[in-house]
N, C-alpha and C positions, 0 to 999 in steps of 0.2 A: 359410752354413757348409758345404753340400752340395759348393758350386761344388770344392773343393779335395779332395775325395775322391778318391782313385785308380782306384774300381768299387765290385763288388761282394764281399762277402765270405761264405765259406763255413766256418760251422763245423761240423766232422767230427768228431762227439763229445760232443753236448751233455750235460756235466755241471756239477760245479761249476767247474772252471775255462775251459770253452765256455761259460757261462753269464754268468760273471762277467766276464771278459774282451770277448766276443761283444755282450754286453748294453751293456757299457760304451761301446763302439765303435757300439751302434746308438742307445742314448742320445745320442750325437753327432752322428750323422745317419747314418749309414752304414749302407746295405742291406747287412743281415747273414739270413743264412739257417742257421735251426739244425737238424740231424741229429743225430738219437738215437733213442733206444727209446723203442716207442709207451708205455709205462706210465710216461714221464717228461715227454713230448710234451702227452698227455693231462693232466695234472696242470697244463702251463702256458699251454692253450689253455682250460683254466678261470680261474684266476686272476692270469693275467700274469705280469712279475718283476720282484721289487725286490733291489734291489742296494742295499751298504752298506758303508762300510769305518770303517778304524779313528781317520780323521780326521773322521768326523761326515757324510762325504759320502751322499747317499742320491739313490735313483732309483728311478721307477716307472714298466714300461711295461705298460699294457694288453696283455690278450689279442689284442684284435683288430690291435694292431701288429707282432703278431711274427709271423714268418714261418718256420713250424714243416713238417719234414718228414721221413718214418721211411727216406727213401733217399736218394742222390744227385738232383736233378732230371735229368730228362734234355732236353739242349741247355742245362746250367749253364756258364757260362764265368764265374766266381770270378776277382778280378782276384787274388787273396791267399785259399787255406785255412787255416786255425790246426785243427792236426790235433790232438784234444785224447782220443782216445781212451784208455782204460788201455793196458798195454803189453802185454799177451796178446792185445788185439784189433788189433793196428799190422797186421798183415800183411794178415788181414782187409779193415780198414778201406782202407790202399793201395790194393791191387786194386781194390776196388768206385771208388774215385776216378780210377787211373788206366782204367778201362772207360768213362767219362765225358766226364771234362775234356778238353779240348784240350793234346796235347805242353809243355811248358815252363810249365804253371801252379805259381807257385811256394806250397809246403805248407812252414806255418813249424810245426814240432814242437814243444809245448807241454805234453811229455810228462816224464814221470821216469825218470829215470837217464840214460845213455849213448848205448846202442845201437839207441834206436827211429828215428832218423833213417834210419841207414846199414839196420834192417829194411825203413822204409818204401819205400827208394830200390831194393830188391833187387824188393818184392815190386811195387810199383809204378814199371815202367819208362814213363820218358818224363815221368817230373813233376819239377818241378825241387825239391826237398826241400830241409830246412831246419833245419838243430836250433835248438832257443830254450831260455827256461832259465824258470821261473817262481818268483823268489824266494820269496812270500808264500806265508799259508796262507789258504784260502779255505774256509767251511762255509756247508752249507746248514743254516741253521738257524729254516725253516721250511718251507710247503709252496711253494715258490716264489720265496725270500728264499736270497737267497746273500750271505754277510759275509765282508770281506777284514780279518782279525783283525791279520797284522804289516804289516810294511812291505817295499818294495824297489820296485825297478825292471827290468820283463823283459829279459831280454838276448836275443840272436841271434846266428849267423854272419852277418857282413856281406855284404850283396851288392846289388847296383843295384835289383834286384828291389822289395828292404824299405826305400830312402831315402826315395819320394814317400810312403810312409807315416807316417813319425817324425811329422810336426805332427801328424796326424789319432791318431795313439796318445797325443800327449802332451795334445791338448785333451779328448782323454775319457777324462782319467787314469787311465792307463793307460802313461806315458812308458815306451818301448823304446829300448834302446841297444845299437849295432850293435859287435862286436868282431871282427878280423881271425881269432883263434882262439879258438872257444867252448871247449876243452874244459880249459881251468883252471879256466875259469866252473862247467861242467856239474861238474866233480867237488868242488868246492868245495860247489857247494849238495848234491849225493850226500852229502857229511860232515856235513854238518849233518839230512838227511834220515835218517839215523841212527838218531835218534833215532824216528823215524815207529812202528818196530815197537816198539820201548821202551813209546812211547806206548800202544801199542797193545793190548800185552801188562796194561798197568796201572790200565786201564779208569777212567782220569781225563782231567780236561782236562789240555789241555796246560800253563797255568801251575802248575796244583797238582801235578801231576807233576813237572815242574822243579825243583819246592821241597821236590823229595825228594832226598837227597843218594845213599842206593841206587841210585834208579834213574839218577841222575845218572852214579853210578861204575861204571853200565851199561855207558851212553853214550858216558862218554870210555873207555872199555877198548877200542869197535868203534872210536871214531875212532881212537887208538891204533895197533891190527892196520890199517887201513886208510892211515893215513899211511907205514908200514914198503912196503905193498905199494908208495905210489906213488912213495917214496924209490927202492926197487930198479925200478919202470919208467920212471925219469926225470921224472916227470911233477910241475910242482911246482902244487898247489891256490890257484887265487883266491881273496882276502880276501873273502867273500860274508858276513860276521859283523860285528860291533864291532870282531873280533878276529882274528887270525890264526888260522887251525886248529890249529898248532902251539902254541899257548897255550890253544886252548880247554879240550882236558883236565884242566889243570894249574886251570882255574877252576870247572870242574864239579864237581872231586873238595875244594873248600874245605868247611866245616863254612857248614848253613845258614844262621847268621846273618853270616857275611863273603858266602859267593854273595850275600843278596839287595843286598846293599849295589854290591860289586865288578859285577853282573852285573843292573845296574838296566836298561839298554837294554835288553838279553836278553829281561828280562822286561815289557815294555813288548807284553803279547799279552793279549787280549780275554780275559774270564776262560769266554766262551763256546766258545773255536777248539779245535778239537782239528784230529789227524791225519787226513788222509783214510782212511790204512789204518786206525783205528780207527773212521769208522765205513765201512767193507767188513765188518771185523771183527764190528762189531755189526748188520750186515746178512746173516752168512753169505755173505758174497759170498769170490769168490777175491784176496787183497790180491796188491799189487806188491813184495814182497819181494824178487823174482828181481832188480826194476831197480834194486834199492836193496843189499841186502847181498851178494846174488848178482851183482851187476857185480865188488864185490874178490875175491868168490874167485874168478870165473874170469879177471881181473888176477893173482891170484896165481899161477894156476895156469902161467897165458902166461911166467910168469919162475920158473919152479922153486919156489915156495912155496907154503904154505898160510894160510889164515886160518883156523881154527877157531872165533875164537868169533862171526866172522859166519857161519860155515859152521853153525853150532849155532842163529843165531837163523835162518836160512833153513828147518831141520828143524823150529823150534817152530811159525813162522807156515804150515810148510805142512802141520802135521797135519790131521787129520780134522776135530779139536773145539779150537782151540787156544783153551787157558782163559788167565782169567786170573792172574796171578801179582805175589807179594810183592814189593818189591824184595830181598829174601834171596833169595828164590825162583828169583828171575831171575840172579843173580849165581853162584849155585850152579849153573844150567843154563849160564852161558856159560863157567865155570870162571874164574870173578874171585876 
């Protein structure tokens, strides 16, 4: 199985989605090396990691298989990094890679929102970067146990670099699919990511949340202001749903007992998964709002407009204490 491997792999990031992903790929066979913070490192050089998704799949690797470190190695030559860092640390974490790696190692971005590629490519010269796109939701919902709750399939900008990879991504399910232009893809799952502070704000899972029609009319209002921005930047969004983006609203805002019917794939999500930003949220940690509702307003801002009512969820998610809230509550804060 090894024989077809293309090297080795470094992940720069290790959380839930360098965990899941990274693990998947060393489930396979593939020397994968994980980078993270020692109070997370720690945690899994005690009890391994198990991995799990939404088709019944599961995997467990011991402790003593994984190959855990709180820095870059030094003399790593990574045939493939999967940069999985939050998006506040991009800049960061670039640097310390490109001080490392050897020129042209290519860094596939497995991050949220837009602009952490073209960060990573600014702050780390000389690495060949990568945007990717990561449909699903991934939780860790245990000490060690990372669950992949929906469904999809990662995307990428294509490049020669990420071909000899596809088999070895697709036998540790994980299948990646290469496109000439990411960025219909990335804004596509940005709209649907939307919802993340929603979530977040409403201190539910993600299906019981859904199957609130408030918070729903949240939802399609940001995607709404966010479709207008990207009509005036030309920019037309990938079908990354059931549905088109441009219908999705118009489904969200139905009365709950037509959604659960009309919106059965939709909700085809673990009754365990929640947003990642909700739990940051519920870790006190800093969330990625900026890469999620703050990427349209500053698109708007590029074409003479405003968004306000993602401009509104960017100020709630970045207060001090952001609580949580009704879906009245929320609806009255975004002016719906």
């Amino acid at each position: 199985m090894t024989d077809a491997v293309p090297g080795e792999v470094l992940v720069m990031g290790a959380g839930t989605v360098g965990f899941f992903i990274g693990g998947s790929l060393a489930a396979a066979g593939v020397p994968v090396t994980f980078v993270g913070r020692p109070r997370v490192l720690r945690g899994l050089a005690q009890q391994g990691l198990a991995l799990s998704d939404l088709e019944g799949a599961a995997h467990r690797l011991p402790a003593q298989a994984l190959r855990l470190s709180e820095s870059v190695p030094a003399g790593a030559k990574p045939s493939l990094v999967l940069l999985a860092v939050k998006s506040g640390a991009t800049a960061e974490a670039a640097a310390a890679l490109a001080a490392v790696l050897p020129p042209d190692t290519p860094v596939l971005s497995l991050q949220n929102g837009i602009s952490n590629s073209s960060v990573a490519t600014t702050a780390g010269p000389g690495l060949k970067v990568l945007p990717g796109m990561v449909p699903y939701n991934i939780a860790e919902i245990g000490p060690g146990a990372f669950h992949r709750g929906t469904a999809g399939r990662l995307a990428a900008q294509d490049d020669p670099a990420l071909r000899p990879w596809l088999p070895v991504f697709a036998r540790a399910g994980v299948p990646l699919e290469l496109h000439a232009d990411l960025l219909p893809m990335q804004w596509g799952k940005l709209l649907l990511n939307l919802n993340n502070p929603v979530n977040a704000l409403s201190g539910l899972p993600l299906r019981a949340q859904l199957m609130q029609r408030g918070y729903r009319r949240c939802f399609a209002a940001l995607i709404d202001e966010a479709l207008g921005v990207l009509s005036r930047a030309g920019i037309t969004p990938a079908q990354v749903a059931a549905v088109p983006a441009s219908t999705l609203p118009k489904i969200l805002r139905l009365p709950d007992w037509l959604f659960r019917i009309v919106a059965a794939r939709m909700l085809k999500i673990d009754a365990q998964a929640r947003s990642s930003m909700a739990d940051d949220l519920a870790l006190g940690r800093r969330t990625e709002i900026d890469a999620f509702c703050g990427e349209v307003v500053r698109l708007a801002r590029q074409h003479g407009m405003t968004a306000p009512r993602n401009g509104a969820m960017v100020a709630l998610l970045m207060a001090d204490a952001p609580a949580r809230l009704s879906p009245e509550a929320l609806s009255v804060a975004l002016g719906i």
